[in-house]
C-alpha positions in Angstrom: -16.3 -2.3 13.0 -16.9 1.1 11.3 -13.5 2.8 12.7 -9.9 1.0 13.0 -7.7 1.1 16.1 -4.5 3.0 16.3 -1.4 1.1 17.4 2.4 1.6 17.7 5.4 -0.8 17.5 8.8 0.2 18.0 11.3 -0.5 15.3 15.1 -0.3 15.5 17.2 2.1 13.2 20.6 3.7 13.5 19.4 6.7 15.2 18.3 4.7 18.6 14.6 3.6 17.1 11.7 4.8 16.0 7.6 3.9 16.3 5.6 3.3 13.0 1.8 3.5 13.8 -0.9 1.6 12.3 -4.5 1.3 11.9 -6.2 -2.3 12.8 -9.6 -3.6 12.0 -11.4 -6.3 12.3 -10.8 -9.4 15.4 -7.6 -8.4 16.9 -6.8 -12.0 17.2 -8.2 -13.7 13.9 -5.7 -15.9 12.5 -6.5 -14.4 8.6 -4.5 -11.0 8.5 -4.5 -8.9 5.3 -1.8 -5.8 5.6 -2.9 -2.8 3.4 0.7 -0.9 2.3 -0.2 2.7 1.3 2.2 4.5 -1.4 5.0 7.3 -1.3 3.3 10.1 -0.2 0.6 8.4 1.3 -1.2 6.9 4.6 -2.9 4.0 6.1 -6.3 5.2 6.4 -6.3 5.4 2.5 -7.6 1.7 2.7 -11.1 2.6 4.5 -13.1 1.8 2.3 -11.5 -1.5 1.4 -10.8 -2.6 5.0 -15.2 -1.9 6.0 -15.5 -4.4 2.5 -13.0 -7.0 3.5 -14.9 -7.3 7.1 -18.3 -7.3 5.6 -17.1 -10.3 3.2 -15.3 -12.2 5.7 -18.5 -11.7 8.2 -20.8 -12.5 5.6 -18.4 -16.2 4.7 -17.7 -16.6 8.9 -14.7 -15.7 8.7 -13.1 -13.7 11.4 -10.6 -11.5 10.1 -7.5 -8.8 10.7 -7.0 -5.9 8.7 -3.6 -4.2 9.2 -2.8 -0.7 7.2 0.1 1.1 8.3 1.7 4.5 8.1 4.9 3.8 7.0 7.4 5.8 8.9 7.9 9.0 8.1 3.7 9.5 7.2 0.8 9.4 9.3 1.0 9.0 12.9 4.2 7.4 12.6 7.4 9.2 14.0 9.9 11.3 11.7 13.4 9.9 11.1 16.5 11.8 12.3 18.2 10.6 9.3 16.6 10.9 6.0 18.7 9.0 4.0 16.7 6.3 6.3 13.8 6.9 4.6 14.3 3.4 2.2 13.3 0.5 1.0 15.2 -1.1 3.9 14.1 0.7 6.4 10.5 0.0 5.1 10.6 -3.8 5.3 12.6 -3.9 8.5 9.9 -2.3 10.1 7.0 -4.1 8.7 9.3 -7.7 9.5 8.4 -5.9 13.5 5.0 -5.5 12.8 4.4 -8.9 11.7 6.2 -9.9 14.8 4.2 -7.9 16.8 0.9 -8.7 15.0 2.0 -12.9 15.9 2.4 -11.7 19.6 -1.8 -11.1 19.7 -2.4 -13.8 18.2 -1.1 -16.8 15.9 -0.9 -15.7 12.1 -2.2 -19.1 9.7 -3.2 -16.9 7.0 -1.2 -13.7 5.8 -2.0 -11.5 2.7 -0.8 -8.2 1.4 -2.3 -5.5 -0.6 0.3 -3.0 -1.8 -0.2 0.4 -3.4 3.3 1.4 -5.6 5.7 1.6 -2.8 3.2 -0.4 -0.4 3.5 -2.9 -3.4 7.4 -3.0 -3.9 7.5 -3.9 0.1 5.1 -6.7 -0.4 7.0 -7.8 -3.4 9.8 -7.9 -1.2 8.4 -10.0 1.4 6.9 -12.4 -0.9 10.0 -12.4 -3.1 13.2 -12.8 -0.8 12.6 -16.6 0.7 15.2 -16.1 3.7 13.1 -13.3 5.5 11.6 -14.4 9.3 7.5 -13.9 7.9 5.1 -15.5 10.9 3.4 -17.5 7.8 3.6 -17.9 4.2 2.7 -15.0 2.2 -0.5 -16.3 0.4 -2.2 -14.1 -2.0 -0.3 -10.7 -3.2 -1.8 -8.0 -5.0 0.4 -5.4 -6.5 -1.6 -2.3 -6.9 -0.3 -0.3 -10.1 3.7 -1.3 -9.7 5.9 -4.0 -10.8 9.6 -4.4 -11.3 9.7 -1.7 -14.0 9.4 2.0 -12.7 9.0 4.5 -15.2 11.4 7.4 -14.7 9.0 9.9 -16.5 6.7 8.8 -13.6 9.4 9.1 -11.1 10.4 12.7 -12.2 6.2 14.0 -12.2 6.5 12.6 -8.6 9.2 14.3 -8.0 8.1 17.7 -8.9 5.9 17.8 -5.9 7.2 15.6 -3.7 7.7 17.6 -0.2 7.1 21.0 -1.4 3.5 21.0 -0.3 3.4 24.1 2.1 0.4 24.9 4.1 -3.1 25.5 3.5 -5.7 27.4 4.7 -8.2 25.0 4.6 -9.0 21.4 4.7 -10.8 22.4 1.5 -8.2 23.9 -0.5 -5.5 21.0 0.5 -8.0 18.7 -0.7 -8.3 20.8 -4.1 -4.5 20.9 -4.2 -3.9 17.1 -3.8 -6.7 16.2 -6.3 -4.4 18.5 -9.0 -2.1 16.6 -8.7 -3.6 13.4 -8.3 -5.5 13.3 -11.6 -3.9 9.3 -12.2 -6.5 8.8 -9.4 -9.3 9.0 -11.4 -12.7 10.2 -10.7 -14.4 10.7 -7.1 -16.7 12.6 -5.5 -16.7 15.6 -3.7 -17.3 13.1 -0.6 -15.0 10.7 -1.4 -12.2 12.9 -2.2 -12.7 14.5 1.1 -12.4 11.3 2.9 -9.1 10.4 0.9 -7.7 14.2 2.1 -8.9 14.3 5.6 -6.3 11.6 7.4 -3.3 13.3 4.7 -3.5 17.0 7.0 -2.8 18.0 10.3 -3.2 21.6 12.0 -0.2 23.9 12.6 0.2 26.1 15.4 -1.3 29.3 13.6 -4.4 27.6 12.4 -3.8 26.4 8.6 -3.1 22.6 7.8 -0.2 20.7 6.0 0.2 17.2 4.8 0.9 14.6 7.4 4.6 13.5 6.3 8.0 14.4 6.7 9.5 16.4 3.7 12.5 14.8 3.8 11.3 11.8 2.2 11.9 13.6 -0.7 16.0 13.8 -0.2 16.9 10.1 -1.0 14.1 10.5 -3.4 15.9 13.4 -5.2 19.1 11.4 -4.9 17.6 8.3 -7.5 19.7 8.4 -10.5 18.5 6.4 -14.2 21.6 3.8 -13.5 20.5 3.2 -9.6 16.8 3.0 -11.1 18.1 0.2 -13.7 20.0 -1.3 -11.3 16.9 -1.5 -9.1 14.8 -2.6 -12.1 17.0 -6.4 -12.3 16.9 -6.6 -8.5 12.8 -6.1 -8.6 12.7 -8.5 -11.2 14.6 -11.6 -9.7 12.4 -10.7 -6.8 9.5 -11.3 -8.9 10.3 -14.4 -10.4 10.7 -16.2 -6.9 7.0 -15.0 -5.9 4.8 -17.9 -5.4 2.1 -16.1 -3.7 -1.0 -15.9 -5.5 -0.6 -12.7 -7.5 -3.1 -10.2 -8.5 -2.2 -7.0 -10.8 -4.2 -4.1 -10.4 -3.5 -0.9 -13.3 -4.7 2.1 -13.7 -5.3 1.8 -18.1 -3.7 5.4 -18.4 -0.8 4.5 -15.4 2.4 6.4 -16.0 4.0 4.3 -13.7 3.3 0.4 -14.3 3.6 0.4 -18.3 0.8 -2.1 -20.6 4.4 -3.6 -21.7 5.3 -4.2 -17.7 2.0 -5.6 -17.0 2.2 -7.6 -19.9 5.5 -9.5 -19.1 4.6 -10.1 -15.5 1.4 -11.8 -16.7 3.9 -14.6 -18.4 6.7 -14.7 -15.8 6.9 -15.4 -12.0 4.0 -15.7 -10.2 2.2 -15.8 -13.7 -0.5 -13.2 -11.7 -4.5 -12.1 -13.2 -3.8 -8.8 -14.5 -7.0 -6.3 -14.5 -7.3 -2.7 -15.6 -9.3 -0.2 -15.0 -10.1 2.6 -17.4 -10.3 6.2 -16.8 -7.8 5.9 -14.1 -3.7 6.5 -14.2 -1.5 5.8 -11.3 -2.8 4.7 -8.9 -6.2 3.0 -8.4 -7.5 4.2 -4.9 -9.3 1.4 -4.0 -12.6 3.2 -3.3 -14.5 2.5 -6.6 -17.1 -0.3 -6.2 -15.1 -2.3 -9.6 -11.8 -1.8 -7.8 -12.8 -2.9 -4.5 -14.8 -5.8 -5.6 -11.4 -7.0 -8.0 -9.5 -7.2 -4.3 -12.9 -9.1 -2.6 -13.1 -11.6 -5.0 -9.6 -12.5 -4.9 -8.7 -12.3 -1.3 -12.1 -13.4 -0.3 -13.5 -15.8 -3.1 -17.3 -17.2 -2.6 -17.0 -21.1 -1.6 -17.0 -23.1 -4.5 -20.8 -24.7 -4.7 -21.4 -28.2 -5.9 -22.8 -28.7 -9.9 -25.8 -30.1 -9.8 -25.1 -32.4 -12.3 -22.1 -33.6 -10.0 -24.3 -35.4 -7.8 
């Protein structure tokens, strides 16, 4: 399956509802389903090249196979909210707790796994670290891509400098050159792949230029964080963490502003007691389109069978 489907679920807020899209791959009715959780400013189709890899594995082991990557709403082809201060964590894993429900209506989930980039990983952190929530199956492997209980604020303030003050473009060409300076934590790609990543992040306007596909006001609660609510966030995430029993993988950028070598370090002997692998050249966050990167996800979520020793005959 080269291209994904595009699908809808409603999902209740304050405001009378809303409808957060997502892109699905693979066997629409396969009991193994890996979501793919983009990050702040970002989009499902981010995960292309990781979602053609995860079929090709599981069709090369026999496995049949979902791959789920939403927009989160407020990005993408998923509606705008009426209130912004909706745009939270909250909101975030209320709707994908509808998804889920929506994904066990097609078919029986056995097998569920999540792949999270920064705020993709903080929902699946969430999912996998408050027991009580209604999940269709156990959460079984987790992989947290460049985030972890410990936010940096310097981080949080770069993000912040650009966050929903993006403008139009003239070109699909010049937003692509204007994302990739200010994506330089992304690390290299080429032309092509760059244009790939920018494509699914712009839509026309009415006279002709393009903008980027989410709502600006994701940026007001954003601009409301303060250090104390961060800190105060920072011992929630972490009680979170420690009551993970998924299987955990780390991913981190080696020159990530975001997920410190300190952070990484301390989740490696706490919690979930996840592999933690780094990639150099690369800040925050890992794209997932590298052939190292992707492989890292493969070989966890998908691991070759164990074969027999010989000399175990």
């Amino acid at each position: 399956m080269t291209e994904p489907a595009l699908h809808h679920v409603n999902c209740p807020d304050a405001e009378g509802g809303h409808r957060m899209a997502y892109w699905q791959w693979g066997d629409a009715a396969a009991e193994h389903v890996v979501v793919c959780a983009h990050g702040l400013s970002r989009q499902g189709r981010d995960f292309d090249v990781l979602a053609r890899a995860l079929l090709a594995r599981a069709g090369g082991q026999g496995q049949p196979l979902r791959v789920v990557c939403p927009d989160v709403v407020g990005r993408g082809h998923s509606d705008w909210l009426k209130d912004p201060m909706g745009y939270q964590f909250s909101t975030y894993v209320g709707d994908m707790l509808a998804l889920l429900g929506a994904l066990q209506g097609a078919g029986p989930i056995r097998s569920f796994d999540w792949v999270g980039t920064s705020m993709g990983g903080l929902i699946g952190l969430t999912l996998a670290g408050v027991p009580e929530l209604p999940l269709p199956a156990l959460l079984h492997r987790l992989v947290l891509n460049d985030v972890g209980p410990v936010i940096e604020w310097a981080a949080l303030q770069r993000i912040g400098q650009y966050l929903g003050k993006s403008g139009t473009f003239p070109t699909v060409e010049a937003a692509a050159a204007s994302m990739r300076a200010i994506s330089a934590g992304f690390g290299p790609h080429t032309d092509d792949e760059w244009l790939a990543l920018s494509r699914p992040m712009l839509r026309p306007t009415p006279d002709g230029a393009w903008r980027l596909h989410y709502d600006p006001a994701i940026a007001v609660p954003y601009a409301a964080l303060t250090p104390e609510a961060s800190a105060e966030g920072e011992a929630a995430l972490w009680q979170m963490y420690d009551r993970v029993t998924a299987e955990t993988l780390v991913l981190r950028g080696a020159d990530s502003d975001l997920l410190s070598a300190a952070t990484a370090d301390a989740m490696r002997v706490r919690g979930p007691r996840p592999r933690v692998v780094s990639f150099a050249g690369v800040g925050h966050a890992p794209t997932l389109v590298a052939a190292d990167q992707v492989a890292a996800v493969l070989d966890f979520l998908l691991p070759a069978p164990a074969t027999p020793r010989d000399d175990a005959r």
